[in-house]
N, C-alpha and C positions, 0 to 999 in steps of 0.2 A: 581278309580284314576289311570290314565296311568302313567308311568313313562318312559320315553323316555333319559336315562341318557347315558351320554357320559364321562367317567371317565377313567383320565390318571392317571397312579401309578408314580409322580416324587419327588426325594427328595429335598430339601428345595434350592430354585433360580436354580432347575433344569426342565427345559422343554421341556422333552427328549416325543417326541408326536410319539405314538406308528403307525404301519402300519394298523391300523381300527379304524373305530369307529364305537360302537355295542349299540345297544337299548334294555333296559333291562326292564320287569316289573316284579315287585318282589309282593308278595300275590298274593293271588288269586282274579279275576275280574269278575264280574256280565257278561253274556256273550253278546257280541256283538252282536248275531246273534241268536236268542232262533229257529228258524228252523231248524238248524243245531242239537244242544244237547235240545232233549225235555225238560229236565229237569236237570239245570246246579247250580251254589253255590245261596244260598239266602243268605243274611245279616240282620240280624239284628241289627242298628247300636245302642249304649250304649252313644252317646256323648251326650250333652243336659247340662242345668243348673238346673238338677237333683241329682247332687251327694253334698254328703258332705266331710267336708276338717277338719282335726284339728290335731295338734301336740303333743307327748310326749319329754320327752329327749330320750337318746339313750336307748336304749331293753324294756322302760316304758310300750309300746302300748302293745304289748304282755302280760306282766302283766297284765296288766288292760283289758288283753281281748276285745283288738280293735278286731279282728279278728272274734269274735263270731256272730252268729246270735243275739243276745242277749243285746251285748251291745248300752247302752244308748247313742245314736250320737247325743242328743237335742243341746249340749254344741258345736258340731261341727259349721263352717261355709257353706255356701251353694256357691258352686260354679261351674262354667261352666269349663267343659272338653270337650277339649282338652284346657290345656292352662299349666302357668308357675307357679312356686310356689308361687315365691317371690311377683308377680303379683295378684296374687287370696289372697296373706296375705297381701291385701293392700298396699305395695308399688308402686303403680303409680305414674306418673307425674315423678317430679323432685327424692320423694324420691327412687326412682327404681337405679340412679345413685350414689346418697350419697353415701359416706362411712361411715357410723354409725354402731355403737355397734349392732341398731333392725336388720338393712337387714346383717349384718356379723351373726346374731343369727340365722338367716333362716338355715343356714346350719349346724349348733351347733345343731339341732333337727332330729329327723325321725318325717315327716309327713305321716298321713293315710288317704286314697281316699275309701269312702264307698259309694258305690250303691246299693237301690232298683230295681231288674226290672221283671217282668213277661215274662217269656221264651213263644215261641211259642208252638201250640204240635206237639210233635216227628213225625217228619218225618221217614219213613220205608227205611230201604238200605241206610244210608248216617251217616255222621260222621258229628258231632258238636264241634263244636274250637272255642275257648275264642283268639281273636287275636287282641295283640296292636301294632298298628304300628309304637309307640316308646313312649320310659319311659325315662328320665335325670334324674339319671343315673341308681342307684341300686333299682331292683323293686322284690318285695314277695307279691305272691299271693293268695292270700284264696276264694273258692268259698262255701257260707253255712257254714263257720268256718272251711272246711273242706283246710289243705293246696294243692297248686297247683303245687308250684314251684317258683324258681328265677330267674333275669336274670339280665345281666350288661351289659353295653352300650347303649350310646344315640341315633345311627342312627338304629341298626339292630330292624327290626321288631321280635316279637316272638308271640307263641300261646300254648294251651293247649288242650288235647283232653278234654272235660268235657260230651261226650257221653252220659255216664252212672253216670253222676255227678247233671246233672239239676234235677230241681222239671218243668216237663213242664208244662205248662197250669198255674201254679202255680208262685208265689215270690220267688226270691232268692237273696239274699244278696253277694256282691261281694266287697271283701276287698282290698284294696293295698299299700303295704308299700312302701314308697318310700324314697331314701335317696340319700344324696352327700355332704358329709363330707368331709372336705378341708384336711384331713389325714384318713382314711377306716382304720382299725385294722389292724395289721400285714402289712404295705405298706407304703412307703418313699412317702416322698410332693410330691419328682420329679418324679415321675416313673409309676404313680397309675392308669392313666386311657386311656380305651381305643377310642378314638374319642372325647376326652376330654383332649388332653395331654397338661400340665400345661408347659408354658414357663419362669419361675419366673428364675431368676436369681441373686442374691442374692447381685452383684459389682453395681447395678442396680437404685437398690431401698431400703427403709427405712424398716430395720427390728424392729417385733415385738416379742413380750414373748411370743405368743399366737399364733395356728393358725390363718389366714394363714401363722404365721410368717412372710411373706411381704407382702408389700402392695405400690401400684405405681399409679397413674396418669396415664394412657395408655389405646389406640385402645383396646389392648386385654381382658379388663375386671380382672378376674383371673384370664388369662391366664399368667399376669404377676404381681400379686398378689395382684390382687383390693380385695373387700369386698363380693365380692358374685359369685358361682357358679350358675350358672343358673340350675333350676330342675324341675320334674315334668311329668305329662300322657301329654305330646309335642303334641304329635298325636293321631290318632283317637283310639276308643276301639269300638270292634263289637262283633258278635257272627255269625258264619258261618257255615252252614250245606251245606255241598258238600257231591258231591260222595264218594264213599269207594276209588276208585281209578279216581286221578285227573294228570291235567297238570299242576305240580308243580313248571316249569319254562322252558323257549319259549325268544331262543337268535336266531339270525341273525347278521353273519358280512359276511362282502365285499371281497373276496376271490380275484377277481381279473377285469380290467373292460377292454377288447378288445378294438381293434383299430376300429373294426366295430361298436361302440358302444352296444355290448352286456354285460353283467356281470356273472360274477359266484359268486353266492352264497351258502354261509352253515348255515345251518338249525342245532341246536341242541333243542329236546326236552328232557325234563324231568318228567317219570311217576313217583308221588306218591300214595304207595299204603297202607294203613292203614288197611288193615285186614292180616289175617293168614297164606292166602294162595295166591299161585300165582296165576296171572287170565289172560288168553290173550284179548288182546286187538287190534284197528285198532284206529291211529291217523291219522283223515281227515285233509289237508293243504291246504289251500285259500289264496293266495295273491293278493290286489288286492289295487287300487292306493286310499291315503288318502286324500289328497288337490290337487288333480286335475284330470280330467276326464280320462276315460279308461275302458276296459276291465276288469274285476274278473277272475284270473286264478285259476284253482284247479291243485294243483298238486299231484305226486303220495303219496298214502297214507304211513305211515310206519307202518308195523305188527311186532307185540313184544309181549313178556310175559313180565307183570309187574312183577313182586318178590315185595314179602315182604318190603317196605322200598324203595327206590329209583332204578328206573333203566332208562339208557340214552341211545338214539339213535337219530342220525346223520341224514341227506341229503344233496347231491349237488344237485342245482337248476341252470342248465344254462337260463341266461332271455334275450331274444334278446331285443335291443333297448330300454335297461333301461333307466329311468327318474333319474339324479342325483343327488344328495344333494349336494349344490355349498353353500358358504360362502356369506353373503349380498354381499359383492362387487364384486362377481365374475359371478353370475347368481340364479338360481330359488331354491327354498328349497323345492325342489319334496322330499315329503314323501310315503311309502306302508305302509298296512296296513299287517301283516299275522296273519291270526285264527289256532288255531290248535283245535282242538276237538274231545274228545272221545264218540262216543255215544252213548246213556244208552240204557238196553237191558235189554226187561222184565220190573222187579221191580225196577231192579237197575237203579239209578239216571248216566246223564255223566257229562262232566265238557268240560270248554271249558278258553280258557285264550289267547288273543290277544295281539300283540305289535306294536307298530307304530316306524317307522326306514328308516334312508336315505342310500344311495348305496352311498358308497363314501371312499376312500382309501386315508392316511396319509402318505407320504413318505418321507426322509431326507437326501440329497446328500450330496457326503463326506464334499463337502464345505459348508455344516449345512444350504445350502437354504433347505427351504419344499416346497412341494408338495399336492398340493389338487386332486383328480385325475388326477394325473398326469403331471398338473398343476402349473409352479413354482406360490406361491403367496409370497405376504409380508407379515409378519406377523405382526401388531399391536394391539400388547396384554396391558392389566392391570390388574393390582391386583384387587377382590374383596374380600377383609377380612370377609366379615360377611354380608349378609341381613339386620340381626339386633340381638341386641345381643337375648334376650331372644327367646329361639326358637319358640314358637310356634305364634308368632305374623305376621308374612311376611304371605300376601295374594297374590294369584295371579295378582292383579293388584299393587299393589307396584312393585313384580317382574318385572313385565311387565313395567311401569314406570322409575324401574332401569338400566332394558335391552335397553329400546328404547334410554333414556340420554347415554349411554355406545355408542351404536350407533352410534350416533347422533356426538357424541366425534372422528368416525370415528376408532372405535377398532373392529377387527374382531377376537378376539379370548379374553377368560375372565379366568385370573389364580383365580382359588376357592380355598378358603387358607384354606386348614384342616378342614374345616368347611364342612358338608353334606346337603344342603339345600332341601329345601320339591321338590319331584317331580316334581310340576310344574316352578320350577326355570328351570331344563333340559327338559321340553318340550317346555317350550319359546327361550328356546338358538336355539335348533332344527328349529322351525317357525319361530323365527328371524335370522336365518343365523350366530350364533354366533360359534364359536369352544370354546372346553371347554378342558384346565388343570384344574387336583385337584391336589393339593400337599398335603403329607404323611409330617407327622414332623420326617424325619426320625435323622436329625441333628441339631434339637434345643434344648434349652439348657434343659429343662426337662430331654425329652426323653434318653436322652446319658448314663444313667445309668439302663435301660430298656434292652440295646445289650450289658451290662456286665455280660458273661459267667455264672456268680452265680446269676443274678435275677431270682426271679421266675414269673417274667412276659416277659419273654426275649423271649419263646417258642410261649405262647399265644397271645405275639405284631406282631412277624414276620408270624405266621398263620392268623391275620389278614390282614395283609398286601400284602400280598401275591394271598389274593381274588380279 
């Protein structure tokens, strides 16, 4: 899945539109190109309407050894993942909106996601990861009873090495706790979450005894303290055997674009390397035109030592007579493609990871016109609060149906409100010529007690923010 995401850091009815816009694909991608890296990441994907669903109250599952190989899941329900909690416990239709005691109990519970699945066999020279492309909200994982790990937030993808963890050839059981509790232990209403931050406001709406303590009539769901957080495995779960050392992330922005129509670009890769020792390496670079005809350029390689763990190197790329990414109403949405690729040597497997991205500069004169390259344009923007609420429902052509009416509306730029939509929202904005602000809640009414000096989420909000 590409993701071609175009993401402004502004705070709340601020759309302050930075000098680039960069294209980002974040996991790792099946390679574009298999001549290039003989042999680059396989997946095995885990989604299907194979797993089972069922709930305890809170620390219950654990008791009862949800976790184990062992335990009896007959009494579970069967449901299809990727999807939403509330939705797989039967509230459809109208009841999904209600505000009732049953869907307010959804989040009064930890639910547990158990899978059967048969690993492939071990591939030689390569690392195996347990990778979910997104949990809502708190997710604990066990692979074989054996724990994995946890993790918190709804957009960031995460993984685990499980190497030396699998039964290959063989079954194994894969557990996952999932939670999103309208108050998490130790944590205030207003303050708790990250990409989930609650706007409730208390002068507002009708309080209760009970969490969520309010509760309102509103766009925001419980954002502004309706009856249900949205939860659940949102996104896809796989298992991936890549190389020892991969291309663990591959940016391009717009450096600057001449009056001859040439551009400069920067290139930044990222080696990750999961074994012990440092290993040198050569990343091959191919840029070459996406949606419309042209030449494939190779350009010069970059040679590095991976280390241990992450390491980054840069390039300038001058491109005579760029093709450039224009907004609908101004001209064409020429996109590039760039490969970067390590390739494997010997035994060892390489890894290869592509992004798709337009050449195109943001700029903002003192008298607050903007600039498209270079460009003055007008800018008519709207709000999009949400896809829809429950995440994992928006399919590429809903998108695409909301994108073209937006359109259609005569808007060339879409404010994406706190909400992180599935990749393919920002690769249609990209193909349909849209600009895209996200807005940060930096000053609503939640979050406000988040940047009070003594929170202890005050550190870990603005490191998120900050990315």
């Amino acid at each position: 899945m590409r993701n071609r995401k175009v993401v402004f850091l502004v705070a709340f009815l601020a759309a302050c539109l930075g000098t680039r816009l960069a294209s980002a694909q974040p996991g790792a991608s099946r390679p574009a190109d298999a001549r290039h890296v003989p042999s680059a990441a396989v997946d095995q994907l885990l989604d299907g309407s194979d797993w089972r669903m069922g709930s305890f109250d809170f620390d219950a599952g654990l008791k009862a050894g949800a976790q184990s190989e062992a335990f009896n899941e007959s009494a579970f329900s069967t449901v299809t993942v990727p999807g939403d909690t509330q939705l797989q416990a039967g509230f459809t239709g109208g009841k999904q909106w209600f505000q009732t005691k049953e869907l307010m109990a959804v989040n009064q519970k930890e639910w547990w996601y158990r899978r059967h699945f048969r690993a492939a066999p071990k591939a030689a020279a390569s690392v195996t990861r347990l990778v979910f492309d997104g949990v809502d909200y708190f997710a604990t994982v066990w692979l074989k009873g054996q724990l994995l790990g946890t993790h918190e937030g709804t957009y960031t993808g995460f993984s685990f090495d499980v190497t030396d963890k699998l039964h290959y050839g063989a079954d194994n059981v894969l557990a996952v706790l999932v939670t999103h509790p309208f108050i998490p232990k130790g944590r205030g209403l207003l303050e708790y979450l990250v990409g989930d931050l609650t706007l409730i406001n208390s002068g507002m709406v009708a309080p209760l005894k009970n969490p969520p303590y309010f509760i309102a009539a509103d766009w925001g769901g419980p954002g502004a303290g309706n009856a249900a957080f949205d939860m659940g495995i949102w996104q896809g779960v796989h298992l991936r055997t890549e190389a020892v050392v991969t291309v663990s992330d591959l940016h391009v922005e717009t450096e600057s674009i001449a009056a001859d129509g040439s551009a400069n670009l920067r290139i930044a890769v990222t080696l990750s390397n999961a074994g012990a020792e440092a290993a040198a390496k050569t990343v091959t670079l191919k840029l070459k035109p996406e949606n419309f005809d042209g030449p494939a350029r190779d350009l010069a390689p970059l040679t590095l030592t991976a280390a241990p763990g992450q390491t980054k190197a840069t390039a300038e790329v001058h491109l005579p007579q760029a093709r450039l990414w224009w907004s609908w109403d101004h001209g064409s949405q020429n996109l590039y493609k760039l490969e970067a690729a390590v390739p494997g040597e010997k035994a060892a497997r390489g890894d290869q990871r592509s992004i798709v991205f337009g050449i195109r500069t943001i700029s903002r004169d003192p008298d607050m016109a903007y600039r498209l390259n270079g460009r003055k344009i007008f800018v008519k923007a709207s709000w999009l609060s949400m896809a829809e609420y429950y995440r994992s429902t928006p399919t590429a052509e809903s998108y695409e149906r909301d994108l073209r009416l937006f359109r259609d509306a005569n808007f060339n730029l879409v404010v994406n409100f706190t909400i992180v939509e599935k990749p393919e929202f920002y690769d249609l904005c990209d193909r349909l010529g849209i600009l895209v602000v996200t807005e940060l809640p930096f000053s609503q009414f939640g979050p406000l007690q988040i940047l009070d000096k003594d929170s202890p989420r005050r550190e870990p909000f603005l490191a998120q923010a900050r990315l």
